[in-house]
N, C-alpha and C positions, 0 to 999 in steps of 0.2 A: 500747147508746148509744155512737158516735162524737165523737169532740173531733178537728179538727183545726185548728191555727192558723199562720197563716203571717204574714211580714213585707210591711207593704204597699210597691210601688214606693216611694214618699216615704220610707220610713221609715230603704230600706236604710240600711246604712254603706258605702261604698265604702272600696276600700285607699288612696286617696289622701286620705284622711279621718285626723287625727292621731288623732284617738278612737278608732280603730277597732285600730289597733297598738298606742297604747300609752295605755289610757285611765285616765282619773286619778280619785281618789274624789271619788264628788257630794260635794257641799256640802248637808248634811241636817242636819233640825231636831235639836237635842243633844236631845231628850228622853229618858228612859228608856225600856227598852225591857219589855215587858210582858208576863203569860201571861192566859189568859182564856178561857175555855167559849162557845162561841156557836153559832148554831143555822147547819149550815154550807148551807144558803139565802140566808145572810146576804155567803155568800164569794162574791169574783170572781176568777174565772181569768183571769191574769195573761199576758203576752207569755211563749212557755216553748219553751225548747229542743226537747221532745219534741211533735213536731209531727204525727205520724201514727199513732193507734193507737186502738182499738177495745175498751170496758170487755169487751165480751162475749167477747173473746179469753184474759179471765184470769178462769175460772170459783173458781180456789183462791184468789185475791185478794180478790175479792167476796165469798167464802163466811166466807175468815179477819173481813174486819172486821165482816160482818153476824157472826159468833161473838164476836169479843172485844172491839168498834168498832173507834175508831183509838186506839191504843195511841202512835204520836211523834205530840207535834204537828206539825200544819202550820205553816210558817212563813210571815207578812204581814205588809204593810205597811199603812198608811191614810195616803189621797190626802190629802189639802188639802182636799178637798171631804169628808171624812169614809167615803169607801168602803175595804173591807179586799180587797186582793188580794192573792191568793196569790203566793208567789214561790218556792216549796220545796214538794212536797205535791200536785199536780197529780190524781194516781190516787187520793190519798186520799180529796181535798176532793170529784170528782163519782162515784167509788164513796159516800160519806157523803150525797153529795145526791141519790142513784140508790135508794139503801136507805131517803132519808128519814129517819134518823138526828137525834135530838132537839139535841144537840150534839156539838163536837167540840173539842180541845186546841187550841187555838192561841197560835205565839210571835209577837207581833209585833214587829217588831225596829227601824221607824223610825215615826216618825208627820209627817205635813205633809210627804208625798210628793210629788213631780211627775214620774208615771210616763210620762212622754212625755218627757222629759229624758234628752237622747242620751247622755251620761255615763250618767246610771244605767240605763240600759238596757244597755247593753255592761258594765259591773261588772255585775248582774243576772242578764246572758247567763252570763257567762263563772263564777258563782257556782254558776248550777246545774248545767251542764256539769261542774265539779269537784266538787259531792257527789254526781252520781252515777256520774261515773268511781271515787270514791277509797272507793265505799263496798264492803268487805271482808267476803264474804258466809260464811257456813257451811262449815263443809269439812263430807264426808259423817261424818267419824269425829265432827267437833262433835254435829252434830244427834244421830248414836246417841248417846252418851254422855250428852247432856241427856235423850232421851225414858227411858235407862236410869235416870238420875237422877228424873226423873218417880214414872217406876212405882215403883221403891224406896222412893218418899218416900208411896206409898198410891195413888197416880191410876190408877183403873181404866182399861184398856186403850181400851175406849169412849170414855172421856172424852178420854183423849189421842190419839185417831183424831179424836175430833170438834175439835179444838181447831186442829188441825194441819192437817187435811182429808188424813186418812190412811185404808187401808183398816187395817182389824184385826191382818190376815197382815202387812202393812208394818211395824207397830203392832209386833209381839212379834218378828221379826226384828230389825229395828232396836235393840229392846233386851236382846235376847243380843248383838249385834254390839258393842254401847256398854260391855257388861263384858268384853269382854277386847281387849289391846293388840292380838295377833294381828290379830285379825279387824277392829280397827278401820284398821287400816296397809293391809292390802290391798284395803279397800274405798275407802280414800283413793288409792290409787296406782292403783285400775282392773282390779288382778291376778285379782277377784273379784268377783261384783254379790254383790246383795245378800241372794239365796235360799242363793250358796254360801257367802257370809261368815257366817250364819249359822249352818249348822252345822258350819261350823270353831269358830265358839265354841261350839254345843254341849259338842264333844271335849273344848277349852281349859276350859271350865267345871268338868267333871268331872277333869282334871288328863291325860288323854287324850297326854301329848306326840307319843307312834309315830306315834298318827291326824295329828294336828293337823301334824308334820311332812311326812308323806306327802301330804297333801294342799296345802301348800305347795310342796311339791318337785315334783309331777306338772303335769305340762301343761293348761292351761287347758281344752283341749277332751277333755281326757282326766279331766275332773274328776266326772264324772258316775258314771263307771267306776271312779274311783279309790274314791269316798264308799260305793258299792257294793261293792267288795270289803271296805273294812275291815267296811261294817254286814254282812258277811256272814263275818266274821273275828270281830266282836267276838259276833256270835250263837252260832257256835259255841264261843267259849271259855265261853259262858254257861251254855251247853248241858253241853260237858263237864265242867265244874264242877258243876253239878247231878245231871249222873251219878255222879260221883266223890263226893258227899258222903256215901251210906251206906258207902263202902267205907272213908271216914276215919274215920267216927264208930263201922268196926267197929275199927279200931285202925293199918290198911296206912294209908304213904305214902303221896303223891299225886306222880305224877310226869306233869307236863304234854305233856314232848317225850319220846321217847325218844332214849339214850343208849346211846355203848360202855360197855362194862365191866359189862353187866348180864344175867342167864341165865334164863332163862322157865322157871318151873315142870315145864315136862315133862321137862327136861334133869338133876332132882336126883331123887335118893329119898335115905329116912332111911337109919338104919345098917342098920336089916332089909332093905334093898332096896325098901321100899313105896314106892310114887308120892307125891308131892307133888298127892294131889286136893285143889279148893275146899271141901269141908267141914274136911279136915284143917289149910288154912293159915284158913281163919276161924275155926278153934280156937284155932289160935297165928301173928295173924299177924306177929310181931315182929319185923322186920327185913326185911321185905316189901312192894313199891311195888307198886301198881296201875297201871297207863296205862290211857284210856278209848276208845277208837276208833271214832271212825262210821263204819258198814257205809255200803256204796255202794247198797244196796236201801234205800228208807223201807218201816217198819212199819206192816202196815195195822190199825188197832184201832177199838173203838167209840167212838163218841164219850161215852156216860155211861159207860160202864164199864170202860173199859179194856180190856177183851177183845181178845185178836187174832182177827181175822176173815181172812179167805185171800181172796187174789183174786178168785176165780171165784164167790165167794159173794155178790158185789155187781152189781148191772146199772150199770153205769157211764155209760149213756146217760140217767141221771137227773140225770146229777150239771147243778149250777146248774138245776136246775129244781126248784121245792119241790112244786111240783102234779101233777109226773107221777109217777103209778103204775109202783112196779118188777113185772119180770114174776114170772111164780111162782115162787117156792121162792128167789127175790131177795130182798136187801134195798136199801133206797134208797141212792143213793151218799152223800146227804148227812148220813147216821148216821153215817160213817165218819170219820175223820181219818189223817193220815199220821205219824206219827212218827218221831223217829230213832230206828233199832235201834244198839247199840253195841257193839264185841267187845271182850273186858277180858280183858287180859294181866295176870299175874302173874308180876313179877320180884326177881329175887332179887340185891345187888350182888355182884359175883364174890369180893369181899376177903370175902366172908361165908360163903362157899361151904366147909366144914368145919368150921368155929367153929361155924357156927348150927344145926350137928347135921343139917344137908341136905350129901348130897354126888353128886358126880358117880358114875354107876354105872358098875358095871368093865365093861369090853368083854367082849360074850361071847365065848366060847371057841367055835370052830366044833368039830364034829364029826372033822372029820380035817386034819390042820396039815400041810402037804406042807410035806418039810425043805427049806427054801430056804436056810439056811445064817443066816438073820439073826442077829442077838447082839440080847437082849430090849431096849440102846438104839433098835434102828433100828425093834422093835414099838412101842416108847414114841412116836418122833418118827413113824411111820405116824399110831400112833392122835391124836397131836396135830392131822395133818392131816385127820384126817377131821373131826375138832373143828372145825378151820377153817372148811374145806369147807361145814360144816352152820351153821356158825354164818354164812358171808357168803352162802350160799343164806335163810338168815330174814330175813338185810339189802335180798336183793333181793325179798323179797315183803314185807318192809314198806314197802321203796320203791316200788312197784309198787303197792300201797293207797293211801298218800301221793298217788301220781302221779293214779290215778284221782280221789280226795277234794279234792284242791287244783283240778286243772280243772274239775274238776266246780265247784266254785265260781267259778273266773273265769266260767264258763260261765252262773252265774244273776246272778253281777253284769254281767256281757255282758248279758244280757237284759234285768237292769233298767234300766239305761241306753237300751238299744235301743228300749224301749218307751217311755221318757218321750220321745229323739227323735218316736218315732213319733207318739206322740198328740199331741205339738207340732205336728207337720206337719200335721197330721188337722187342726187347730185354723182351718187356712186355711179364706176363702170359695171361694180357687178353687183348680185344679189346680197342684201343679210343671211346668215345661216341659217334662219325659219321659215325666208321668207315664200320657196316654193311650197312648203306645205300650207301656211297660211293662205296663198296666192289658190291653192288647190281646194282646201278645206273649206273656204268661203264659198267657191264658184259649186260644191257640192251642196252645202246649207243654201246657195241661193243659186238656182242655175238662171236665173234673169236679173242677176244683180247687175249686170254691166249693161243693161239695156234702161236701168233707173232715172228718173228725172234729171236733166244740166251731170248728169255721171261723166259725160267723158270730158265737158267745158269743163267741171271741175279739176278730173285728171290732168287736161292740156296747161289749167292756172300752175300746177304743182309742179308741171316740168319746166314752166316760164314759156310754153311756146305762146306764141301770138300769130291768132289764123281758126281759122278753122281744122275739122279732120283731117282735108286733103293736105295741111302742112304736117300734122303728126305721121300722116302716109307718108311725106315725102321724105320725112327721119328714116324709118323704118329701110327704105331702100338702102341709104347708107350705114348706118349700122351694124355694130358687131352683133354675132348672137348674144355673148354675156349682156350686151345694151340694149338688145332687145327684149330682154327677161325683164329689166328692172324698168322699162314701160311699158311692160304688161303688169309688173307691180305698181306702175304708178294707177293704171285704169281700175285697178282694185282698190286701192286705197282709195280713189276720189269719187269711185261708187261709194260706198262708206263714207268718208269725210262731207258729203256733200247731204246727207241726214243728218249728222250732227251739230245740230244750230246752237246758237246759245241759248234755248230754252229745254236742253237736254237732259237738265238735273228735275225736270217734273213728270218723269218716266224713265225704267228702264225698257232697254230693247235686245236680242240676243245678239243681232249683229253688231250695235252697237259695242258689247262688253266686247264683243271678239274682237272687236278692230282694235280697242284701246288697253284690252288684254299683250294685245300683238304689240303697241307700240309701249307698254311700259318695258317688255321683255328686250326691246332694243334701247332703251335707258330712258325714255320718256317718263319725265314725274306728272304722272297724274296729279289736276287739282281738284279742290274740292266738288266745282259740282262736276268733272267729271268722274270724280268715283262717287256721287249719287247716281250716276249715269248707269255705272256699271254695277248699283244694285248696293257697295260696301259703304254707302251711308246715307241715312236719312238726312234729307235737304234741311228738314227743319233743326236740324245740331249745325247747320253751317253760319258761323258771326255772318254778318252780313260788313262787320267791317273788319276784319282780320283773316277767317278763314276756321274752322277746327284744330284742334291741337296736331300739327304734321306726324308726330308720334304716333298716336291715340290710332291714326288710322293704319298705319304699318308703311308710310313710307318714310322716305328717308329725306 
C-alpha cells in the first residue's frame, strides 16, 4: 500500500506570507483534550509532512504492530464537522487500517477544528516535523541490555525474536552483548558488530580478562584471527590441565610454563648413584613438578577404546565417507580419532637439589687424566661449564618445541579465520573480479589440481553442503550459471585450501603463494605464518607470542 500526499497550488504558503515565517497559534475550541479506543477505519489522514513512502518498504514495522498493535497512540483532532484526523501517527493509523486492526489508542488533542485554516496548518506542519526530528531512538547497547533484561526476567528466546521481528542468533547474541559493559561500548562505538561483540562477552562473562583484552586491543580485521588464537590458547590449557590432573592427584606440582632454576629428573640420582626413574619419584613425589607438553605428532587411537592404532593400519581414503568399505586388512578412517600425545617432564627445583636426598652425580673419572697441570679449582669451574653447556643445550630444545607448538597453532587459527573469509566469499551469487583468471591460471599451473587429496570434501566443507558429490551434483541442476561459476570457484579454492595445514609456515609452496596471493587481493589480511607461507617472511622473526611488527611486513 502507497500514501502519498502533497500540497495543492492554492493551498501553498508563500515566503511573503506572514504565517508562513512566523506563524501564531490557532484560535481553538478550549475543550478538553481526550484518549479513546476507536476502530482505526474510523481515522482520516491528515495534511502530513511525510509525503513519500510506501507500507511495503517497512516489512519489521507492519509485522511489530500486527505482534503487539499500536502500543503510542496516535494523536487527532475532530473537525467541526465531527471527523477525527490524524495529525501525529501517519504509519501507524494505515499500517492499523492495512492489518484491519479492531481498534487503536488514540489522543485527541483539540475538538471543533477547522483543518483548512492557514494558521493551523503551518503549526500542524511545523509540529510534526519536530516530533519526528527530536525523537531519540535506541542506541545499539540500549536495545542489548533490554532483550538481556528480557530473557533474565524468563522470556524464551522465541518469544523475544517474535516480538522484536528478530532471528534467534540475533536473539542470544544480543543478550550476552547486554551483560557485559565491554561489549556493549564497542558495539555502540562501531569497534565491533555484533557476532564479534558477542563473544567478547562471552570471555567477559566468564571473567576472561587476557582474551577480552586481546581482543579489544587487535585490529578489526585481524579479529577473526585474533578470537582464533586465544579459542585455540584456551583449548590447550584445557587440555593440559586435564593431563596434568592424575599427576596432581599422585601428589607432583603442577607447573604450567616452564622455568629457570629447575633440573629434569635425568640430571640427579640418590645417594647410591640410582637414577631418578618414573616409578621411583611416583613413589616419592615430594618436591617434584610435573610440566605437561604437547608433542607436535597427534595420536592416532580408536575411537571406543582408546587403543593406539598406527598409521598405516587405517585406509585414510575412507575418511568422511561413512559408506565406503576399507580395503583389506584396513580399518575405517572413521573408527579412529586423533588425540594429543603429551611428553612429561619431571623437575625438580634446584634449591632442593641435596636436601631432598636427589643429588647431582659426580663426574666420571675417565680412564687416563693426561697431566695438564690444572689445580682441582679449574676441574670444578670446567665441570661447571659443561653443566652450563647442557643445561642451555635443554633451553634450546625446549625452545625449539615451543617454536614448533606455538606456530603450529597460529597456523590452525590462520586457518580458521581463512576459511570463514572463504565460505563468506563462496556465499556470493556471483564471481570476484579476478576470480575467473585465478580459477583459469591455477588449473593451467596444475591441470590435476582438482583431482588432489579430500579436494572436493574440502570444497563441499566451504559451500556448507552436507552429502557427498552426488548432493553438489544435485546443486548444479538447479542453478544459475553466475552460481555455477562460483562452485567451480569454490572446487578451486578447496583443492588449495585443503594443502594448507597449520604447519605451513616451515615451507613455501607456488600454489600455495598463489592462492593466498589471490585471497589477500580480495581483502584477506594475511597472518604471520601465512606470509612465511608465501615466502615474505622468515618463521623464525615471528614472536611466538604476539606476532611480527604488522607494519614491518606491509600489511595493514
Amino acid at each position: 500500500m502507497s500514501a502519498a500526499l502533497t500540497l495543492a497550488p492554492e493551498d501553498a504558503i508563500t515566503h511573503s506570507d506572514p504565517v508562513a515565517t512566523a506563524p501564531g497559534p490557532a484560535v481553538l475550541d478550549s475543550g478538553s483534550p481526550f484518549a479513546m479506543m476507536i476502530d482505526p477505519a474510523c481515522l482520516e489522514v491528515g495534511e502530513n509532512v511525510r509525503v513519500d513512502f510506501d507500507l511495503d518498504d517497512e516489512p519489521s514495522f507492519t509485522a511489530s504492530v500486527q505482534e503487539h498493535g499500536v502500543r503510542i497512540p496516535i494523536t487527532a483532532v475532530r473537525t467541526r464537522d465531527g471527523r477525527f484526523v490524524v495529525t501525529d501517527g501517519q504509519l501507524r493509523t494505515l499500517t492499523a487500517q492495512a492489518l484491519k486492526l479492531d481498534n487503536v489508542p488514540v489522543w485527541v488533542t483539540h475538538t471543533e477544528v477547522d483543518i483548512d485554516d492557514r494558521r493551523w496548518r503551518a503549526s500542524n506542519t511545523l509540529g510534526q516535523i519536530t516530533v519526528n526530528d527530536r525523537r531519540i531512538g535506541l542506541t545499539d547497547a540500549d536495545r542489548a541490555a533490554g532483550i538481556t533484561l528480557a530473557l533474565d526476567l524468563g522470556t524464551s528466546v522465541t518469544k523475544v525474536g517474535k516480538a522484536l521481528q528478530l532471528k534467534r542468533d540475533q536473539v542470544k547474541q544480543l543478550g550476552k552483548v547486554g551483560s557485559s559493559t565491554a561489549a556493549r561500548q564497542v558495539l555502540d562505538t562501531g569497534q565491533l558488530d555484533l557476532e564479534q561483540a558477542a563473544l567478547l562477552a562471552d570471555y567477559d562473562a566468564v571473567g576472561d580478562t587476557d582474551a577480552v583484552q586481546r581482543l579489544l586491543d587487535g585490529p578489526p580485521y585481524r579479529f577473526a584471527y585474533t578470537a582464533a588464537r586465544i579459542a585455540e590458547d584456551r583449548a590447550e590449557q584445557r587440555a593440559r590441565l586435564a593431563a596434568a590432573r592424575p599427576y596432581a592427584e599422585a601428589g607432583f606440582g603442577i607447573l604450567l610454563d616452564h622455568t629457570t632454576g629447575l633440573v629434569p629428573a635425568s640430571d640427579v640420582v640418590d645417594s647410591d648413584g640410582r637414577p631418578a626413574t618414573v616409578e621411583r619419584l611416583h613413589a616419592n613425589p615430594a618436591g617434584w613438578l610435573v610440566h605437561c607438553e604437547p608433542c607436535d605428532e597427534l595420536l592416532v587411537v580408536d575411537r571406543v577404546t582408546g587403543d593406539r592404532v598406527e598409521h598405516d593400519e587405517v585406509d585414510w581414503d575412507t575418511e568422511g565417507n561413512s559408506e565406503a568399505a576399507p580395503a583389506e586388512g584396513l580399518r575405517h578412517a572413521d573408527s579412529i580419532e586423533a588425540r594429543t600425545d603429551w611428553r612429561v617432564d619431571y623437575l625438580l627445583p634446584a634449591e632442593l637439589v641435596g636436601e631432598s636426598g636427589w643429588h647431582y652425580p659426580p663426574s666420571p673419572e675417565p680412564e687416563h687424566i693426561p697431566d695438564t697441570g690444572a689445580d682441582p679449582d679449574s676441574r670444578a669451574a670446567t665441570a661447571r661449564d659443561a653443566a652450563a653447556d647442557h643445561a642451555r643445550e635443554q633451553e634450546q630444545q625446549r625452545y625449539a618445541r615451543r617454536q614448533v607448538r606455538e606456530l603450529n597453532k597460529q597456523g590452525a587459527a590462520a586457518k580458521t579465520a581463512r576459511i570463514a573469509f572463504v565460505t563468506a566469499l563462496l556465499a556470493r551469487k556471483t564471481l570476484p573480479g579476478e576470480a575467473s583468471r585465478f580459477i583459469a591460471d591455477s588449473l593451467v599451473r596444475e591441470p590435476s589440481l582438482l583431482g588432489g587429496y579430500k579436494a572436493d570434501l574440502c570444497a563441499r566443507e566451504l559451500l556448507g553442503v552436507t552429502g557427498g558429490r552426488d548432493t553438489l551434483s544435485e546443486m548444479l541442476v538447479t542453478a544459475k550459471p553466475a552460481r555455477c561459476q562460483v562452485i567451480t570457484l569454490a572446487l578451486v579454492l578447496g583443492a588449495h585450501e585443503q594443502r594448507v595445514e597449520k604447519d605451513c609456515w616451515r615451507w613455501t609452496v607456488s600454489g600455495t603463494r598463489h592462492y593466498l596471493a589471490f585471497l589477500r587481493d580480495l581483502g584477506h589480511s594475511l597472518t604471520p605464518v601465512e606470509l612465511a607461507a608465501t615466502g615474505e617472511l622468515d618463521y623464525h622473526d615471528i614472536d611466538l607470542d604476539t606476532g611480527p611488527d604488522i607494519e614491518a611486513t606491509g600489511q595493514e
